[in-house]
C-alpha positions as CSV (number, residue, x, y, z in Angstrom):
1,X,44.3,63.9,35.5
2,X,41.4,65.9,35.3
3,X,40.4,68.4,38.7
4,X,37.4,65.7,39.8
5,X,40.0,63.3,39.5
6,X,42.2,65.2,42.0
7,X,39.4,65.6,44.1
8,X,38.1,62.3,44.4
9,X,38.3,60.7,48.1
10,X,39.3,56.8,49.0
11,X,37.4,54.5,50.7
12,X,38.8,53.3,54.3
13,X,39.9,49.3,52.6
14,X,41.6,50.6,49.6
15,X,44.7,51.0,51.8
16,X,44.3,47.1,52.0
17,X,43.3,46.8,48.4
18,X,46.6,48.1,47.0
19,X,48.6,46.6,49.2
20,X,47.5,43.1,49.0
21,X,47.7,43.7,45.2
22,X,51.7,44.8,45.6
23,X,52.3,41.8,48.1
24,X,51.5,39.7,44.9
25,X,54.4,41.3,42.8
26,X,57.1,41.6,45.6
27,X,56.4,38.3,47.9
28,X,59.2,36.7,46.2
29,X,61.7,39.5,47.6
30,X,59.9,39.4,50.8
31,X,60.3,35.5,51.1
32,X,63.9,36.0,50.7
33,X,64.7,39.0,52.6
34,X,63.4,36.7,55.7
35,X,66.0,34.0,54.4
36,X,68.5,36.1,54.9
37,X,67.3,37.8,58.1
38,X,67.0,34.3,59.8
39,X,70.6,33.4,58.9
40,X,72.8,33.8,62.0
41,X,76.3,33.8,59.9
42,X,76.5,36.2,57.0
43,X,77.9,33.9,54.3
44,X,74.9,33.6,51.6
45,X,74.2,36.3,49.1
46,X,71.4,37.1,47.6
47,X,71.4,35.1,44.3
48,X,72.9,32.2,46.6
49,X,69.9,32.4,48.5
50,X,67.5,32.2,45.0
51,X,69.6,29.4,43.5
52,X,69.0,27.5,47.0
53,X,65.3,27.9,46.9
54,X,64.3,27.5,43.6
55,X,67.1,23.8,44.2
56,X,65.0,23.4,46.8
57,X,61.4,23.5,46.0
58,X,61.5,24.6,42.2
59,X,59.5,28.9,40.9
60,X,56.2,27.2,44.2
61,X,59.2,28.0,46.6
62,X,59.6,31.6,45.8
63,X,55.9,32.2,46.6
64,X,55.8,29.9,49.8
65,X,53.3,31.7,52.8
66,X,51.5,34.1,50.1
67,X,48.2,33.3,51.7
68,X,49.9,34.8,54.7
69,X,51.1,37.4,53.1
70,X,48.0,38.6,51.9
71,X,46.3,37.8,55.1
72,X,48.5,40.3,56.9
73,X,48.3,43.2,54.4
74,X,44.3,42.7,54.9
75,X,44.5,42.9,58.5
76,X,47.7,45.4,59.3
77,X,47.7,48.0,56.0
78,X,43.6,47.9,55.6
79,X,44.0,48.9,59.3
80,X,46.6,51.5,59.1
81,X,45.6,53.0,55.7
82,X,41.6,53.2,56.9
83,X,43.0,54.9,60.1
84,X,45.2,57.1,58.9
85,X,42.7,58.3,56.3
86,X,40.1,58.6,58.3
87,X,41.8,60.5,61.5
88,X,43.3,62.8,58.5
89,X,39.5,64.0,57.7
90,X,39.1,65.0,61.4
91,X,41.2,67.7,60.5
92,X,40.7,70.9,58.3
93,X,41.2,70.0,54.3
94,X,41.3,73.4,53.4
95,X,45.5,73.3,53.6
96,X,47.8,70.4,54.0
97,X,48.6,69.0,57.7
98,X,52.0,70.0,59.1
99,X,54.1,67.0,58.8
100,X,54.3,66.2,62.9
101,X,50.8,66.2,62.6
102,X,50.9,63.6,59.9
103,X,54.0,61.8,61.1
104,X,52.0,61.7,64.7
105,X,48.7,60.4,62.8
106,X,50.9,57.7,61.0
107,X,52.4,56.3,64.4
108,X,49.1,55.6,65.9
109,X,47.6,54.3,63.1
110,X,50.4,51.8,62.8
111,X,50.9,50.9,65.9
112,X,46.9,49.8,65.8
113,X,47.8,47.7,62.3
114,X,50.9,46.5,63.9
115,X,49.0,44.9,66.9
116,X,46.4,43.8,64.5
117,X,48.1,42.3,62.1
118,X,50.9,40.3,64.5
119,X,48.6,36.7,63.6
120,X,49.3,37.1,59.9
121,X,53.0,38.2,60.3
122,X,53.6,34.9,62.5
123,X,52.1,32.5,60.4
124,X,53.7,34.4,57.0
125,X,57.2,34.5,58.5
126,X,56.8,30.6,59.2
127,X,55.6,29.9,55.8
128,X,58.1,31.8,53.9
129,X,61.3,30.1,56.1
130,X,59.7,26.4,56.5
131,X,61.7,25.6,53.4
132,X,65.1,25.8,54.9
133,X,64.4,23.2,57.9
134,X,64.5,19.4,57.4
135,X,61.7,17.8,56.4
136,X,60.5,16.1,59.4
137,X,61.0,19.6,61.2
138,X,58.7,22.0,58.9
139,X,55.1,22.6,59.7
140,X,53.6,22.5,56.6
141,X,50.6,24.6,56.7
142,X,48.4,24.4,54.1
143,X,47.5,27.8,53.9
144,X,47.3,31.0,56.5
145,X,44.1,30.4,58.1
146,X,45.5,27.0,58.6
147,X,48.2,28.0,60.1
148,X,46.4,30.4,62.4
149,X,43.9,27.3,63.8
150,X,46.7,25.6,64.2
151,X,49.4,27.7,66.0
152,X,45.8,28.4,68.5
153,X,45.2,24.5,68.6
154,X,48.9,23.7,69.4
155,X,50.5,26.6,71.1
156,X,47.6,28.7,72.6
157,X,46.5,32.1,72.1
158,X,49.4,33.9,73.3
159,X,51.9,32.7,71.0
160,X,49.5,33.9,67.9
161,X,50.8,37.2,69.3
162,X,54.1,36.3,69.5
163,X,56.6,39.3,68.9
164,X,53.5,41.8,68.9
165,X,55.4,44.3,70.7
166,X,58.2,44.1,67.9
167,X,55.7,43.8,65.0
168,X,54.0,47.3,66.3
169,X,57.0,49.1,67.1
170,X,58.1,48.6,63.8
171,X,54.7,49.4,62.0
172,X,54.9,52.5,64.0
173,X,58.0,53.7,62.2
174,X,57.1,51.6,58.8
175,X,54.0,53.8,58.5
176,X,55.6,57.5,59.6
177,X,58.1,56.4,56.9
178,X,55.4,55.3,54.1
179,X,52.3,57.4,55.1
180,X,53.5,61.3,56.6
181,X,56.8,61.2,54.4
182,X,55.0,59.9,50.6
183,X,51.9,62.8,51.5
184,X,54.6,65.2,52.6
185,X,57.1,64.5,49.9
186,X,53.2,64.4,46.9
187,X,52.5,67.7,48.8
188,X,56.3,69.8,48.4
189,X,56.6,68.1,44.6
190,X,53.0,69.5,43.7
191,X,53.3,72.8,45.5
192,X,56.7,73.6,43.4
193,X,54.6,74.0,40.1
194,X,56.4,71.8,38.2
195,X,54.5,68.4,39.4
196,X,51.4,67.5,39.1
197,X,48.7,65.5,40.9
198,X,50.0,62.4,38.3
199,X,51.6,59.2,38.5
200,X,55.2,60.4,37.9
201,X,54.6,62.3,41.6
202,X,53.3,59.5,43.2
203,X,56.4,57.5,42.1
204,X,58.6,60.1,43.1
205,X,57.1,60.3,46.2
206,X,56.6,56.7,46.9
207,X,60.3,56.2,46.3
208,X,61.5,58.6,48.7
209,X,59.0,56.9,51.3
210,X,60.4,53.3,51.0
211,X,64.0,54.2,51.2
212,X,63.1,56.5,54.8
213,X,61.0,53.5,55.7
214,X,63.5,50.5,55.2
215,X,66.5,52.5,57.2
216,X,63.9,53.4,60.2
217,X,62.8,50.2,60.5
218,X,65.4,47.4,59.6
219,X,66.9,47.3,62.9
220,X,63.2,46.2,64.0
221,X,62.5,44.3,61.1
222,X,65.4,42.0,62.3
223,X,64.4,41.6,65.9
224,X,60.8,40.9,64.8
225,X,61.7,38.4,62.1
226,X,64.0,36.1,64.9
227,X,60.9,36.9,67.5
228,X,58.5,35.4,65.3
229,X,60.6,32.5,64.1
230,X,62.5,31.6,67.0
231,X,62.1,27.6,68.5
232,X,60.4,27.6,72.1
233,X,62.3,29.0,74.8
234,X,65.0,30.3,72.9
235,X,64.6,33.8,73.7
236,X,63.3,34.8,76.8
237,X,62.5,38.5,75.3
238,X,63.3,41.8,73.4
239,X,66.3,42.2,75.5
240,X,67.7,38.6,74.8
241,X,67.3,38.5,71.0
242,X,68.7,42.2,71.2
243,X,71.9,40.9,72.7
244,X,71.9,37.4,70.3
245,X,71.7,39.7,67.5
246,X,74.3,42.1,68.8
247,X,77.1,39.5,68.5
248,X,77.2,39.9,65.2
249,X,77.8,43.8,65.6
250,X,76.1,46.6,64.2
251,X,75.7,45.2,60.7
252,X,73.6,42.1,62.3
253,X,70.8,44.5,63.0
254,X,70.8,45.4,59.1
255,X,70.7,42.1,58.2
256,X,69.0,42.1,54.9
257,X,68.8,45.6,54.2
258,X,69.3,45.7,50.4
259,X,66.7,43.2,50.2
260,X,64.8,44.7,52.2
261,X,65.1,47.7,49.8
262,X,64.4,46.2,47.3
263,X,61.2,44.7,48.4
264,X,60.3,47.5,50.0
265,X,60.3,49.8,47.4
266,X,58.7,48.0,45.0
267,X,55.9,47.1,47.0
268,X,55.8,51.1,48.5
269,X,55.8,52.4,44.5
270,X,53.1,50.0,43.6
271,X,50.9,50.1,46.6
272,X,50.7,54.0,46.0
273,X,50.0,53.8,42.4
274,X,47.6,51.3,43.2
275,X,46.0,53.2,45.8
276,X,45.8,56.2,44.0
277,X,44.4,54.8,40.8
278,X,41.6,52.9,43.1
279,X,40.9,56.2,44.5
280,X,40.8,58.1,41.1
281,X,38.5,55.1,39.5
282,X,36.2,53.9,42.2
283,X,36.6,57.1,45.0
284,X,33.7,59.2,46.2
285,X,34.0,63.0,45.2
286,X,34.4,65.5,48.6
């Protein structure tokens, strides 16, 4: 990588970009990860859960709610990655931020995505389960913008942000795990000498984000999941699906969370590398 390279600057959607372009190679993981999650007894594996699903509805079923899942990586990462870039440049770039700073930078620029991009995590968590109901029980959306007109159309505004407060608690702590630790870990590996500014670092980096990410926020991600896909009613808040959840012990609140690894850190590594390579191609020089 040459030093323009290095010095080349992102624009605020490339955030969104990359991670729409990962959601592409991991929704399969993602789709059963929130199998698994919404599974009140324990007793299906992993490759029990593929076998089911491709039974079920054949190599479609593995990408069920992708138009979901792309519309919620435009809405909550273009709005987290654009703010967290942007709020970076309001500080000196002479010498790296100290990490509360970016840690503190990440959390409000996540909990702004979060918020955001609730409508999109609804309707994709709906898509990706509506396979394991009966068929005269599933609601079918064609797509997520039909699914959006319709949850407005049948169930009113409020339920589009249905588990918000869940969904931006946990982009809070998904985005100090992904954004402060992958610059802090890129800026220790480069300041050592021995790494570069090169895609070896950034998967290094990446890879140590995911993992901090999927243990900071799984106990979340389970909440949120059951929030989102829960019949009317059956929760009558936080609290409530905190204690349904809690009869399983601690283990139900990490529900998923090798899954959830493994989706998560395949779609961390590439929507770094991604992101990086749109900023070394297509960035502005500072």
């Amino acid at each position: 990588m040459s030093k323009s390279d290095s010095n080349r600057v992102g624009r605020w959607y490339f955030g969104g970009l990359a991670s729409a372009g990962a959601a592409c190679c991991t929704h399969p993981l993602d789709l059963m990860k929130v199998h698994l999650q919404t599974q009140q007894t324990g007793k299906i594996s992993l490759p029990q859960m593929a076998g089911k699903i491709y039974a079920s509805d054949g190599i479609r079923g593995f990408y069920n709610g992708l138009s979901a899942s792309l519309l919620r990586q435009l809405t909550y990462s273009t709005t987290r990655f654009g703010m967290y870039e942007t709020l970076k440049k309001q500080f000196p770039q002479d010498q790296g931020l100290p990490f509360y700073q970016k840690a503190g930078l990440a959390a409000i620029s996540g909990a702004c995505g979060g918020f955001i991009g609730t409508p999109g995590d609804l309707v994709n968590v709906r898509m990706q389960n509506d396979i394991k109901l009966p068929p005269n029980q599933r609601r079918n959306y064609k797509h997520a913008i039909d699914g959006v007109f319709r949850i407005l159309r049948e169930e009113g505004l409020s339920k589009l942000f249905n588990g918000a407060t869940m969904a931006t608690s946990r982009a809070v702590f998904m985005s100090i795990g992904q954004l402060s630790f992958y610059d802090q870990v890129k800026q220790m590996l480069i300041s050592t000498g021995l790494f570069s500014d090169n895609p070896r670092t950034h998967f290094l980096a990446s890879i140590t984000a995911a993992s901090t990410a999927t243990i900071m926020t799984q106990p979340l991600d389970v909440l949120k999941t059951r929030m989102m896909n829960a019949k009317p009613g059956q929760f009558k808040g936080i609290v409530d699906c905190f204690v349904f959840t809690a009869k399983l012990g601690p283990s139900g609140f990490f529900k998923g969370l090798l899954p959830a690894w493994v989706r998560l850190a395949p779609h961390t590594v590439l929507t770094f590398i991604f992101l990086e390579q749109l900023k070394n191609r297509f960035g502005y020089l500072k």
